[in-house]
C-alpha positions as CSV (number, residue, x, y, z in Angstrom):
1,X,56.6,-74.1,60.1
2,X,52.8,-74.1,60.6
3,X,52.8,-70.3,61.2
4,X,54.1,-70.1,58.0
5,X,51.6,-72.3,56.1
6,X,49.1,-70.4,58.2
7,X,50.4,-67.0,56.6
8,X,50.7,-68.1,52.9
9,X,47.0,-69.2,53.0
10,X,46.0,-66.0,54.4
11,X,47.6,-64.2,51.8
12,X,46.4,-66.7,49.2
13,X,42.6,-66.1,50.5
14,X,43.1,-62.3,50.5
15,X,44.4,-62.2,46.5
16,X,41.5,-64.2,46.0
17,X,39.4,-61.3,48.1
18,X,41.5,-58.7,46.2
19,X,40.6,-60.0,42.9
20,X,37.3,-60.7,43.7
21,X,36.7,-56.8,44.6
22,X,38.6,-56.3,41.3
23,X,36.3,-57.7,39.6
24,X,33.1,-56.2,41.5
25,X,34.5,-52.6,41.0
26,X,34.7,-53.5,37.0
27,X,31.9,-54.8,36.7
28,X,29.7,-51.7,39.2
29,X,32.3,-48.8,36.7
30,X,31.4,-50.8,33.4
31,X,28.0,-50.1,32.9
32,X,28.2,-45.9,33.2
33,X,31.5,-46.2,30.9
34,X,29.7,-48.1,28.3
35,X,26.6,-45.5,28.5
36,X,28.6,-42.6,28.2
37,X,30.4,-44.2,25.1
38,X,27.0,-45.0,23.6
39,X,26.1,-41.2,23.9
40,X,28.6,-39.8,22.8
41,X,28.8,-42.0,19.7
42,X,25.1,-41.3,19.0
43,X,25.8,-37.7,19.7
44,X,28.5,-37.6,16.7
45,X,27.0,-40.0,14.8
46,X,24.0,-37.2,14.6
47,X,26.1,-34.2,13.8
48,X,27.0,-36.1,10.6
49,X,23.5,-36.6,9.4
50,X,23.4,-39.2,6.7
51,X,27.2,-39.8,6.5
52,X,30.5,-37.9,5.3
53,X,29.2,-39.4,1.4
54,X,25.9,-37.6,1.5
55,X,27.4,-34.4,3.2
56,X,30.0,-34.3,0.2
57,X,27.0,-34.8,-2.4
58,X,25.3,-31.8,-0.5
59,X,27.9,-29.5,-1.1
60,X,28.7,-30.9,-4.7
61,X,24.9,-29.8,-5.4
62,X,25.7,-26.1,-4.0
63,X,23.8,-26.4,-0.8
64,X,24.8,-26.2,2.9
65,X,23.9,-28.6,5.4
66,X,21.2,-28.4,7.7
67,X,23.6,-28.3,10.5
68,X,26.0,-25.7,8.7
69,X,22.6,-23.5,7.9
70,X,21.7,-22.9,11.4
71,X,25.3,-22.1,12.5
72,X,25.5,-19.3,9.8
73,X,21.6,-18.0,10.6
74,X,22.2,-17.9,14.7
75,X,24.5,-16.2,17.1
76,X,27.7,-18.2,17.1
77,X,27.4,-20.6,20.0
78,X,23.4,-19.6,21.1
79,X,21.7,-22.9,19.5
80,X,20.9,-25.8,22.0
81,X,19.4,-28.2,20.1
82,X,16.4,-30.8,21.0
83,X,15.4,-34.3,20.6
84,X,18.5,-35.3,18.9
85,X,18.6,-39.2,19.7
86,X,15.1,-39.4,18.2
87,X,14.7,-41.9,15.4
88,X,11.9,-43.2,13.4
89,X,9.6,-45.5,14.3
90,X,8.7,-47.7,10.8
91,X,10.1,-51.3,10.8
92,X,8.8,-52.0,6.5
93,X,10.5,-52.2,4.2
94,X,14.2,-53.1,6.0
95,X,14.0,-49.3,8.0
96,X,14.0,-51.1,10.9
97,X,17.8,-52.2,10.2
98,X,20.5,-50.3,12.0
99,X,21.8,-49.1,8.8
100,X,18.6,-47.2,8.2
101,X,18.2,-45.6,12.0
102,X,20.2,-42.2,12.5
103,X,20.0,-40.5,15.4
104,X,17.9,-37.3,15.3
105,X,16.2,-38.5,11.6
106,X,15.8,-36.6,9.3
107,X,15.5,-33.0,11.2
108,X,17.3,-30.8,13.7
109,X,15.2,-28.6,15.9
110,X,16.2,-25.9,18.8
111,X,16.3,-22.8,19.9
112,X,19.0,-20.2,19.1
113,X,18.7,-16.3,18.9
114,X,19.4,-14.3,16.4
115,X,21.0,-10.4,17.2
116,X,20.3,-11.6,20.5
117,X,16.6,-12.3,20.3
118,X,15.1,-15.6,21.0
119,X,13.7,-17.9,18.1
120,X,13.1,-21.6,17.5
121,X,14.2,-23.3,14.8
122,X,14.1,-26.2,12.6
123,X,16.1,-27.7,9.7
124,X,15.5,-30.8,6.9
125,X,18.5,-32.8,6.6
126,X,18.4,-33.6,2.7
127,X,21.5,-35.8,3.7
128,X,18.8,-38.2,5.7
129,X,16.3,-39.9,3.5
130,X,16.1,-36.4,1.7
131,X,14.9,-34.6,4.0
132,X,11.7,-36.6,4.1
133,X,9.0,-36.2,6.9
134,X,8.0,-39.3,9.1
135,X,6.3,-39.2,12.0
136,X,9.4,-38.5,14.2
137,X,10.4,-36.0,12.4
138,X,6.7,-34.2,12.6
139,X,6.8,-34.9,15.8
140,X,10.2,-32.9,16.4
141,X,8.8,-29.7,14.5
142,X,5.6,-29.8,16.6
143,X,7.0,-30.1,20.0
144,X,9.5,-27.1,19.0
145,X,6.5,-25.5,17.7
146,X,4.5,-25.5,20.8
147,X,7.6,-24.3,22.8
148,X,7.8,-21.2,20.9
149,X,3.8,-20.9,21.4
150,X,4.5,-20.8,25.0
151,X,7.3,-18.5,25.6
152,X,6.1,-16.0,22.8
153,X,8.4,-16.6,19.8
154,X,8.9,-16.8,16.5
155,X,9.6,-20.3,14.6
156,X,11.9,-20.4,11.3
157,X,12.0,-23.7,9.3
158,X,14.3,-24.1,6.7
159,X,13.1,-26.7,4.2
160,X,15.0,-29.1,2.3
161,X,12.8,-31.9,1.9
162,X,11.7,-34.7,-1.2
163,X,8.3,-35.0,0.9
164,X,6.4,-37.3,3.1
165,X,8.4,-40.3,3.8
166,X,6.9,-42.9,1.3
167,X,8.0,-46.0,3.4
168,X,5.7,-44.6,6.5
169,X,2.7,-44.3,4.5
170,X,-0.5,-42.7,6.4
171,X,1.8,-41.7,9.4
172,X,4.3,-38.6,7.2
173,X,0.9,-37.8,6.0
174,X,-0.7,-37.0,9.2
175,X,2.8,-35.7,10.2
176,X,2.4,-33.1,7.2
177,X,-1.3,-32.3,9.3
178,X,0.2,-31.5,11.9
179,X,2.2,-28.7,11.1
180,X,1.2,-27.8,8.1
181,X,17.7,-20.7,-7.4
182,X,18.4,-23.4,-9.2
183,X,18.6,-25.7,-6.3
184,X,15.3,-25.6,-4.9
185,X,12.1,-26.7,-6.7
186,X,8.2,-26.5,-4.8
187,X,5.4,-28.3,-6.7
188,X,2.2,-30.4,-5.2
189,X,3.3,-33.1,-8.1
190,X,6.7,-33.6,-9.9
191,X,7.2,-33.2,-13.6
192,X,7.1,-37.6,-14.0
193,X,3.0,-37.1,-12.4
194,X,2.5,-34.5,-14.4
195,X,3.7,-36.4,-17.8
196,X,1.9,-39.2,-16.7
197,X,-1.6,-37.2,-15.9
198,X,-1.8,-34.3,-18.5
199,X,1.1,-35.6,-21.0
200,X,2.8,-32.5,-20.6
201,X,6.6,-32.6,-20.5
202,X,7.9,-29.9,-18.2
203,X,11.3,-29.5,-15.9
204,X,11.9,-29.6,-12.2
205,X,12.5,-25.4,-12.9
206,X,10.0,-24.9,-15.1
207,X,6.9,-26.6,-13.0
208,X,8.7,-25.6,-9.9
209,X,11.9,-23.5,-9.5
210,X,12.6,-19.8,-8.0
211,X,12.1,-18.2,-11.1
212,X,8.3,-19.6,-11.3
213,X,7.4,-19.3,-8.1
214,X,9.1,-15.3,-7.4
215,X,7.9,-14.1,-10.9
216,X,5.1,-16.1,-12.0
217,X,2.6,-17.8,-9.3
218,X,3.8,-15.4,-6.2
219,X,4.8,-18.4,-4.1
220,X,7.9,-18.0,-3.0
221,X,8.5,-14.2,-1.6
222,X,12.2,-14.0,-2.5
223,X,15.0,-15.8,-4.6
224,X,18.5,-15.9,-3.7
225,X,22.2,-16.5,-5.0
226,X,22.6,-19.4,-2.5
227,X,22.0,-20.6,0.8
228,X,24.6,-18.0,1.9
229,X,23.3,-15.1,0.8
230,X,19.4,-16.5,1.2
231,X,20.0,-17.1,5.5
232,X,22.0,-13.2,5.5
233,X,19.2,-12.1,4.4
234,X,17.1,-13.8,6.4
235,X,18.6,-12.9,9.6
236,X,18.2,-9.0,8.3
237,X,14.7,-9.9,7.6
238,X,14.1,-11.0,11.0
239,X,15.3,-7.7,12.9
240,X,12.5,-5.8,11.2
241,X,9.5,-8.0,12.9
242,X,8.7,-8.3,16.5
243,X,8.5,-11.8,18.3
244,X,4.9,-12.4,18.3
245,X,1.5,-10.5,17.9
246,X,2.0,-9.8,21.6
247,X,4.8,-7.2,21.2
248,X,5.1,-4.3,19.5
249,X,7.1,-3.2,16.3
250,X,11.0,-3.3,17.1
251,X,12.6,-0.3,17.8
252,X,16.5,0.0,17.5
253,X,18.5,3.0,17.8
254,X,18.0,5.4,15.3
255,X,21.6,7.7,14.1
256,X,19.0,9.2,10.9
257,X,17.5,12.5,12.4
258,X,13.6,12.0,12.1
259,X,13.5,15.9,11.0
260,X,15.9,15.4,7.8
261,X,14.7,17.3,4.9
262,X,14.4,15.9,1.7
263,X,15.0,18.7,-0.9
264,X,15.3,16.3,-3.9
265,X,11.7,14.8,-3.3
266,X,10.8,18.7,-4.9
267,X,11.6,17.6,-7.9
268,X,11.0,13.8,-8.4
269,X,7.4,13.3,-9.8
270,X,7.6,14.6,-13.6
271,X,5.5,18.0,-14.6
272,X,4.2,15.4,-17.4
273,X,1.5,13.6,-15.9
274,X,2.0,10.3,-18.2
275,X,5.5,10.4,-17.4
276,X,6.8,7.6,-15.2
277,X,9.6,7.5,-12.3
278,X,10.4,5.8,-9.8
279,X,8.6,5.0,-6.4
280,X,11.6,3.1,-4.9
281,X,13.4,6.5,-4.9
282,X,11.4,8.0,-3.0
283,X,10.5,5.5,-0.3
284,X,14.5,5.3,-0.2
285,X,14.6,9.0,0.5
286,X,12.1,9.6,3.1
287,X,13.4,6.1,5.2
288,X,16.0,5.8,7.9
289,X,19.6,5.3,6.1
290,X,17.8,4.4,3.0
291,X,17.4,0.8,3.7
292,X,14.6,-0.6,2.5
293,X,13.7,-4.8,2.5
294,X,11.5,-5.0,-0.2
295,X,8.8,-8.3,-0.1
296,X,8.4,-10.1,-3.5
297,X,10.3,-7.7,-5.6
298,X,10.0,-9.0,-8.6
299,X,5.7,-10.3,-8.5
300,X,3.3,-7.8,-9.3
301,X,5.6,-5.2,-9.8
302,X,2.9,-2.6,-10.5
303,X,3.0,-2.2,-6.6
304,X,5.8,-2.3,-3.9
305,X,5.7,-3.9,-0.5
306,X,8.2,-4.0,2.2
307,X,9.7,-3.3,5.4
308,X,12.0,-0.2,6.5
309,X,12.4,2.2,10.0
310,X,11.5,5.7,10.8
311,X,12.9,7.0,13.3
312,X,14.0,4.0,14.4
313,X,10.4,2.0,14.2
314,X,9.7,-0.8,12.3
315,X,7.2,-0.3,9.3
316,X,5.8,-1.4,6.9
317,X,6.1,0.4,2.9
318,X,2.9,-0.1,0.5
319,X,3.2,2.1,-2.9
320,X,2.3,1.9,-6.0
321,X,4.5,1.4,-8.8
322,X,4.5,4.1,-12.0
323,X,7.4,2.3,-13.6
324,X,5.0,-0.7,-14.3
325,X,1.3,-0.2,-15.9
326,X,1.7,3.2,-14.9
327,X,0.8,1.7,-11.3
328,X,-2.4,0.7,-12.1
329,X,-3.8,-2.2,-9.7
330,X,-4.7,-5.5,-11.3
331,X,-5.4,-8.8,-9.8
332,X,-2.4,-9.9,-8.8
333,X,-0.8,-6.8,-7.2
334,X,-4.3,-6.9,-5.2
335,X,-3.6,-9.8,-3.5
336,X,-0.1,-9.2,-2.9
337,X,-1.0,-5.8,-1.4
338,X,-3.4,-7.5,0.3
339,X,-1.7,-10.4,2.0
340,X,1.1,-7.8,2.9
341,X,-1.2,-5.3,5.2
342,X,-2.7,-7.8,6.6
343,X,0.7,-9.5,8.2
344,X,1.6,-5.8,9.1
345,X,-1.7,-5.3,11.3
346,X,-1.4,-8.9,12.7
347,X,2.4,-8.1,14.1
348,X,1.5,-4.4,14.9
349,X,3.2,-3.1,12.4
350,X,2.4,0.8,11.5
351,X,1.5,1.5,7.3
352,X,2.8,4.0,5.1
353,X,1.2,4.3,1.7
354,X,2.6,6.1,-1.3
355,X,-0.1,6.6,-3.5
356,X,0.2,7.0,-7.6
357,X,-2.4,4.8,-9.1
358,X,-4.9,5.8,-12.4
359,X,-7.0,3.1,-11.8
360,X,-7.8,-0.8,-12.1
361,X,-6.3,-2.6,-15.0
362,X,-8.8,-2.3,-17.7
363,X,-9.9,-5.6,-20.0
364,X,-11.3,-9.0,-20.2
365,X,-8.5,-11.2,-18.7
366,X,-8.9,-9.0,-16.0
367,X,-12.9,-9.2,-15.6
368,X,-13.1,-12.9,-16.0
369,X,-10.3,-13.1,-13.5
370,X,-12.1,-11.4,-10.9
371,X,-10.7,-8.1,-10.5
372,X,-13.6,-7.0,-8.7
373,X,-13.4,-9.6,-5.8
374,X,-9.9,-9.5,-5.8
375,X,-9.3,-5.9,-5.7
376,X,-11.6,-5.6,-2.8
377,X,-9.5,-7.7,-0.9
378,X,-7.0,-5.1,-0.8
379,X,-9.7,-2.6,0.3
380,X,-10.9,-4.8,3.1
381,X,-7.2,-5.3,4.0
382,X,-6.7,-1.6,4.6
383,X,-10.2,-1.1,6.3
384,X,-9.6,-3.7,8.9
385,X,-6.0,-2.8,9.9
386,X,-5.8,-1.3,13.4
387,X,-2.1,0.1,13.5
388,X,-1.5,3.3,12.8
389,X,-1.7,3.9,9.0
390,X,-0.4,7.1,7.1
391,X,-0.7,7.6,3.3
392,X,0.8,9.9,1.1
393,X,-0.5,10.8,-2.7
394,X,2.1,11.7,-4.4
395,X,0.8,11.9,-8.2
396,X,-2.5,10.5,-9.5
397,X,-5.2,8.8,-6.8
398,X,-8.3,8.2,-9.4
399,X,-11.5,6.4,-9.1
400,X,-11.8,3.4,-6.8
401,X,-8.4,3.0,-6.7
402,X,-8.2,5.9,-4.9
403,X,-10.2,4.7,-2.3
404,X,-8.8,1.7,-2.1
405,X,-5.0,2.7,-1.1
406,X,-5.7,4.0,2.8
407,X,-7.7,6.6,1.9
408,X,-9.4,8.6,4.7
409,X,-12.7,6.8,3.6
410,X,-10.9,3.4,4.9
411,X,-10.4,5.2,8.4
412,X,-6.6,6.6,7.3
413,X,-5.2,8.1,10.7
414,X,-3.2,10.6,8.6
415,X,-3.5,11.3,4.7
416,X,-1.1,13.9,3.2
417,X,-1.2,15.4,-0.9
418,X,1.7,16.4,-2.6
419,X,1.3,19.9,-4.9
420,X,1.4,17.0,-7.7
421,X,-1.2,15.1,-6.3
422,X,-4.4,14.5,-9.0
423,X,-7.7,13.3,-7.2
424,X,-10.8,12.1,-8.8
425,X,-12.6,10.2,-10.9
426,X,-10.8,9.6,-13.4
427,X,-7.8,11.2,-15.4
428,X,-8.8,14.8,-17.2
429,X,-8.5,13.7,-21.2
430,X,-11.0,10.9,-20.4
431,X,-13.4,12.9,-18.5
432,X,-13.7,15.5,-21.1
433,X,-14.0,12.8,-23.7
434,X,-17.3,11.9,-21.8
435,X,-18.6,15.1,-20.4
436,X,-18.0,17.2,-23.6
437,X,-18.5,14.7,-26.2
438,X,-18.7,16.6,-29.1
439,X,-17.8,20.2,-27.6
440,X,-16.0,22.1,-30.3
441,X,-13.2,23.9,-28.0
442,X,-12.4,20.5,-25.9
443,X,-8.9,21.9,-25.0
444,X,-10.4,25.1,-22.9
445,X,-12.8,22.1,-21.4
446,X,-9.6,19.7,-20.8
447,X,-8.3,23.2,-19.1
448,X,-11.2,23.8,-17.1
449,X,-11.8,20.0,-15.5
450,X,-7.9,20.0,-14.4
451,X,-8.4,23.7,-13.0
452,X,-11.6,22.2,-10.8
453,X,-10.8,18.5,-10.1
454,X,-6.9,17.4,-10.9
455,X,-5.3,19.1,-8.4
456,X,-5.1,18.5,-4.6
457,X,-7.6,21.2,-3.4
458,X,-11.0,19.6,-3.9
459,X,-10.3,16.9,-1.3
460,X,-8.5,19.0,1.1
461,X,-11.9,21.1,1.0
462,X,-13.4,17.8,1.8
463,X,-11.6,17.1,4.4
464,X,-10.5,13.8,2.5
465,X,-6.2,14.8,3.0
466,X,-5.3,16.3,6.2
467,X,-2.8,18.6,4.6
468,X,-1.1,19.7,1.5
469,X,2.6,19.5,2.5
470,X,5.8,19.5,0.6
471,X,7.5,16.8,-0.6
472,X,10.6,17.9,1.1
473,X,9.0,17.4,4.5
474,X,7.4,14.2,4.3
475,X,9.7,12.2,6.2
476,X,9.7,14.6,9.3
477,X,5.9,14.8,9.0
478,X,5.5,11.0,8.7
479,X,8.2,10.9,11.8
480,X,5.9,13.2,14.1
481,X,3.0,11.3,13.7
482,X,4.2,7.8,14.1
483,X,5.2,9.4,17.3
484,X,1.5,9.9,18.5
485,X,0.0,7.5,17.1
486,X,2.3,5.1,18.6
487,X,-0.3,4.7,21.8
488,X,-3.4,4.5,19.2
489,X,-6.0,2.0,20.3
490,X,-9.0,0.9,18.3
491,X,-11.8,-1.3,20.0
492,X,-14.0,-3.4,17.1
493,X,-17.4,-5.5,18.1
494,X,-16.3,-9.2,18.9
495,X,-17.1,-11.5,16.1
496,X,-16.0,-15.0,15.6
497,X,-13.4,-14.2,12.5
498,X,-13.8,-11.7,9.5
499,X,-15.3,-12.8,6.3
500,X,-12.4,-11.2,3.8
501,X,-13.6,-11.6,0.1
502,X,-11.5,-14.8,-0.8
């Protein structure tokens, strides 16, 4: 009887152990359970952004996420994203209220590649206080920023933002410091500042849409459908430009045999000299497969900018336009020009110039605007590039104008003429009109100035074109010598930075 009360309180005092160790093990297991939840409920909490509501609102308005726009720019399955459990740090105005904390704030950042090549990435989330910057969210863009400075890659934001996060005062502002179609609007004030300064009523599109800033102010570079067709593009874009100014232009495989003929280039430039066609043409003819990504297409359209391959190598197209002013430069297709060379020599990308242009844009607007300082940018462009740089006159190439589109004078590796090609001072009715004002016969003197000067063979003399060719074989000869000029090297004087006429 005892050994038996003995045994039922040994088995009473080892439940009691049992239980105890029960209890231990739940309490030691708890803690990484509850940890794990936590993450992954902040993890899907952040792929929603502001919510399911705001996500709806987004796609109501036309526009993709900033989640759905980085998985249609990169390689399926190559983003890895950073920093996504970062919030913002303001506590006015109720943000400090778990309502108003969401987990990565108001920007997604990584890496991802694109065809395979490395680039860094960030996106706004409109759907999180639209878009707008706080300190965390500069914070993200910087740290991604000086990752990709490290490694030797490119960064691609894609903006969607109202602007500095009003709530965070002073901080978005020194965020903005830091890294400084009818959906998307850029402005430095909205229209309601602008009524309430200058009592001028003006819309969202008007003050600030695609069609301002592509056509008008030369903002904005291009203008798309949607965000669809605006990341395709971008993603094509992107294969034309190497990684950084460390590397040299891409070069992909090329199926377009650099020695193709190109019989109808014979024919395109008009026998009538004030006749106009069209430059695209013949950029289309001479590049591989005829694909050409044209830079702010529809700005300045007097002169064409843009990237294409020959013989597989990235370049980069300048040429004037004869469909608009007859080519002439003004101040505007300057600057464009301008800006355009200069990104090619910065990313060692070679220059081709088609050349057609009668001269600066004569008149008053032009004058007070500063065509002479702004035209000169474009001139100091081309004499400062460094990569190889091949031009091509195919019609007219008068007065300064001349000089300024990568003529030998501005240290041209390789300048052809075209049988067309007219260069000198200026075209032959208003020469004569000056040097034989009043002569009685001023047809046989018209005659005689284009038999001496509008005609390729006074420069050639010069040694200001390398060679007369024919317009069937400019792509081969453009071909050849991207070929050895590909190991060109130029050494300049140090000097602390240029001093381009702004």
């Amino acid at each position: 009887m005892a050994a038996a009360v003995r045994v039922a309180a040994a088995v009473a005092k080892l439940r009691v152990v049992a239980s105890s160790l029960r209890a231990a093990v739940r309490s030691v297991c708890s803690q990484p359970v509850s940890v794990n939840e936590r993450i992954e409920d902040k993890r899907r909490t952040a792929l929603l952004g502001g919510g399911q509501r705001r996500i709806d609102a987004q796609h109501k308005r036309g526009k993709l996420t900033a989640r759905e726009r980085i998985s249609l720019l990169l390689d399926p399955g190559s983003f890895v994203e950073s920093d996504m459990f970062v919030e913002h740090r303001c506590a006015d105005f109720g943000m400090a209220a778990d309502k108003n904390k969401f987990p990565g704030d108001s920007v997604v950042t990584g890496r991802g590649r694109i065809n395979g090549r490395l680039v860094y990435i960030f996106s706004q989330d409109f759907t999180v206080f639209g878009g707008s910057l706080s300190g965390a969210h500069a914070q993200k863009i910087c740290k991604i920023m000086d990752q990709a400075l490290t490694v030797g890659a490119p960064v691609i934001g894609l903006n969607d933002s109202g602007g500095a996060r009003i709530q965070e005062g002073v901080e978005s502002l020194a965020g903005y410091a830091d890294i400084f179609l009818d959906t998307s609007y850029l402005f430095i004030t909205g229209p309601d500042v602008v009524k309430s300064v200058t009592n001028e009523d003006v819309t969202q599109e008007e003050l600030g849409g695609a069609r301002t800033h592509t056509t008008m102010s030369g903002v904005a570079h291009r203008a798309f459908e949607n965000d669809v067709d605006a990341l395709c593009n971008l993603r094509e874009f992107f294969n034309y430009l190497p990684l950084s100014n460390q590397d040299p232009a891409p070069v992909r495989e090329c199926h377009d045999p650099s020695d193709r003929l190109v019989p109808e280039l014979d024919t395109v430039v008009p026998l009538e000299s004030t006749k106009a066609y069209d430059m695209v043409d013949i950029i289309h003819s001479v590049v591989d497969e005829r694909e050409f990504f044209e830079i702010m297409p529809n700005y300045a359209k007097n002169i064409i900018v843009g990237f294409a391959r020959m013989n597989g190598r990235t370049v980069g197209i300048v040429g004037n336009q004869p469909k608009v002013a007859s080519g002439c430069l003004d101040i505007n297709s300057s600057v464009k020009g301008a800006r355009f060379v200069r990104f090619c020599d910065a990313f060692n990308i070679p220059l081709i110039t088609f050349v057609d242009v009668p001269g600066f844009l004569p008149g008053t607007a032009q004058e007070y605007g500063g065509i002479i300082r702004h035209g000169a940018k474009l001139l100091y462009a081309f004499a400062e590039a460094t990569v190889p740089k091949v031009t091509v006159i195919t019609r007219k190439a008068y007065g300064g104008a001349y000089d300024v589109m990568s003529s030998k004078h501005l240290c041209g590796d390789t300048n052809y003429a075209w049988p067309t090609a007219e260069i000198a001072v200026m075209g032959a009715k208003g020469a004569v009109e000056i040097i034989f004002k009043g002569h009685e016969n001023v047809e046989a003197a018209q005659a005689e100035y284009i038999e001496k000067f509008a005609n390729p063979f006074p420069a050639a003399v010069r040694g200001f074109v390398d060679d007369i060719i024919q317009p069937s074989s400019t792509r081969a000869r453009i071909c050849c010598d991207l070929d050895v000029l590909a190991s060109k090297k130029v050494q300049r004087p140090w000097r602390k930075h240029a001093n381009i006429p702004l």
